[in-house]
N, C-alpha and C positions, 0 to 999 in steps of 0.2 A: 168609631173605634178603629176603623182602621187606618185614619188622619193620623192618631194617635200614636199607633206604633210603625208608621212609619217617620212619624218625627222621633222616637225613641231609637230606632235603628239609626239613623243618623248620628243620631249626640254618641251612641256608644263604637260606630265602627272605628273611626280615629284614635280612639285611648288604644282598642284592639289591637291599631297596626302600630301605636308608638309601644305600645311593651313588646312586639314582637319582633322590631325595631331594634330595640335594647336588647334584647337577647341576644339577637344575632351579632352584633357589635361588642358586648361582652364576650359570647364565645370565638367571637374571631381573633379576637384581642388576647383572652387567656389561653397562656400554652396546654397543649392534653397532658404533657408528664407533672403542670403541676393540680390538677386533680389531686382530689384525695383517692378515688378509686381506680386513676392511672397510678397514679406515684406507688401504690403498694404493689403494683404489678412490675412494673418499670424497674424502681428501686432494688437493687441486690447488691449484698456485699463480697467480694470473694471469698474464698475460702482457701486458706493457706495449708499448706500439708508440711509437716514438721516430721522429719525423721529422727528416731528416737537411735536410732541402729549406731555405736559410734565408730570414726572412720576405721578404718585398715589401715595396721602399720605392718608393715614389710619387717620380720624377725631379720638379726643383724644374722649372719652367717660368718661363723669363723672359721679363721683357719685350717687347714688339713693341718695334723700334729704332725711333729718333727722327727723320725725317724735316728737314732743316733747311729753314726757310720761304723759300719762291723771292719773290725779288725782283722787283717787276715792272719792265722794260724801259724804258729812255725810249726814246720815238721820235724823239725828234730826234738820239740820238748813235747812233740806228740808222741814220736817214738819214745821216748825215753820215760814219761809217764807211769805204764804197762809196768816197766822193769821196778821202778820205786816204791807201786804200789804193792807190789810181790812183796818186795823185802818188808813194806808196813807190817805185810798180811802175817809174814811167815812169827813175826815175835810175839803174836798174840796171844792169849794165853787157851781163849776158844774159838775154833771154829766153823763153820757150817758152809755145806757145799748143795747146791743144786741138779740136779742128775736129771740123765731121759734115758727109762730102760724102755726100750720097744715105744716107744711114744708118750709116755704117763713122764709125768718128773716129778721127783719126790725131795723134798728139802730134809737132808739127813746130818748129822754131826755122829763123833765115833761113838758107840755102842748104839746108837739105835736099831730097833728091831724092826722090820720091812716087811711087811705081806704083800707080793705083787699079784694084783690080780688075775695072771694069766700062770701056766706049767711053762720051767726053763725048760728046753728039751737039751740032751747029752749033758746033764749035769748032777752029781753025785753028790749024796749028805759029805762033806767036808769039805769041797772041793771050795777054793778060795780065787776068786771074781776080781778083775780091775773093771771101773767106771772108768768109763773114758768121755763119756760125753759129758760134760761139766757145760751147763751155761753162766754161773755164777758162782764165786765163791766171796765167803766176806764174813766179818765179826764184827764187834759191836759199834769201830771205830770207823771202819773200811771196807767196802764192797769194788768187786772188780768183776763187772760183765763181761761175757765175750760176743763175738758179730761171727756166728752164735753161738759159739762151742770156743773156750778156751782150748790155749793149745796144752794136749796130755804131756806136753816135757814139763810143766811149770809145776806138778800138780803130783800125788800118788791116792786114789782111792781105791782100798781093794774091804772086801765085802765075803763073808763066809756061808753057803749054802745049808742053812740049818737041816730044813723038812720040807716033806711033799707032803702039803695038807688038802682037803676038801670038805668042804660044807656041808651038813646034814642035807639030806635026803628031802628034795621039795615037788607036793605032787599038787596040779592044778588043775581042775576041773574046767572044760570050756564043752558050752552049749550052743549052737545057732538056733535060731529062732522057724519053730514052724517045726521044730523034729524032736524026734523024742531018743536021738541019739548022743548020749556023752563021751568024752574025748580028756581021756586022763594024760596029762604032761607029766613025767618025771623030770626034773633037773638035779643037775650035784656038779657045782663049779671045783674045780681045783686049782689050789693056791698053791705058793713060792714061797716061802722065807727067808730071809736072808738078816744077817746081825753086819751089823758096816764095823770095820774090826779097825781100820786106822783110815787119818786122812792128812797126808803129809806134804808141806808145801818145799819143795825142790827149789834150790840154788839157781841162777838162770846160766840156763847152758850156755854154752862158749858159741854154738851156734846160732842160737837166739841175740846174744849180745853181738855178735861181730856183724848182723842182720841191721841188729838197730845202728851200732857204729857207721856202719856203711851209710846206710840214711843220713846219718847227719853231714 
């Protein structure tokens, strides 16, 4: 028996080393990336990134606009202006003048009736009032401001002191809080009246003209 498998070990040790042989000579020989279980390792593909975003364009920028060149003024058709629009004023057939009594201005034309918020003091039922502060006067064609008061040559408004009125009697109850004391207010405002009796636009004086003359 044991002749036996030692001629048995003989015959099979040689095939043993020629496959072992072959292996190593095939694997010396075949590259590792081309495996199948290198090559899936090994193998990648890039990966490209696509911007979706589109570019940037630079808005055109235009021009600053064109400014058209001012014209300087004459002063002599500045002066002389004033005086033509007077004469517009004076043919018309209505119209209405601007006033500041004590600081209030009241747009009035002739027969209008006027309650001034405040008491005129030294002035008597009949007694007949010139306006002199005019900031405006004008009709339906023509207005003439002044810077800020027209001049009182150009102009006549005079105004007649009707009545010395006042307000019914006003009583006001005030309380502060936490007391049980009340605080009656009486008040009783008194009014002005006035009826605007004419309003007359004047010829331009010789001094106002000879002013603007001079100017030119």
């Amino acid at each position: 028996m044991l002749l036996v498998r030692a001629i048995q070990r003989s015959l099979l040790r040689p095939q043993v080393i020629e496959t072992c042989s072959s292996f190593k000579t095939v694997s010396s020989i075949t590259p590792r990336f081309s495996l199948p279980i290198r090559s899936r390792t090994i193998a990648t593909t890039p990966h490209l990134r696509i911007s979706s975003a589109p570019p940037k364009t630079s808005a055109p920028t235009s021009p600053p606009p064109k400014t058209p060149p001012t014209v300087p003024s004459d002063p002599a058709l500045a002066a002389h202006e004033p005086l033509a629009l007077l004469t517009a004023l004076k043919v018309q057939p209505s119209k209405y003048i601007i006033v500041k009594i004590q600081g209030f201005s009241f747009l009035i034309t002739p027969g209008d009736k006027v309650v001034l918020p405040f008491l005129l003091k030294d002035v008597r039922v009949g007694d007949t009032l010139r306006l002199t502060h005019a900031t405006t006067i004008g009709s339906r064609d023509y207005t003439m401001n002044g810077n800020p008061y027209i001049d009182e040559r150009l102009f006549e408004c005079r105004a007649t002191f009707l009545e010395e009125t006042a307000e019914p009697l006003r009583k006001k109850e005030k309380k502060k809080r936490r007391t049980r004391r009340i605080k009656t207010v009486k008040s009783k405002h008194r009014y002005s009246v006035l009826r605007i009796k004419e309003l007359i636009i004047n010829d331009v004086p010789p001094a106002v003209a000879a002013a603007a003359g001079g100017s030119t």
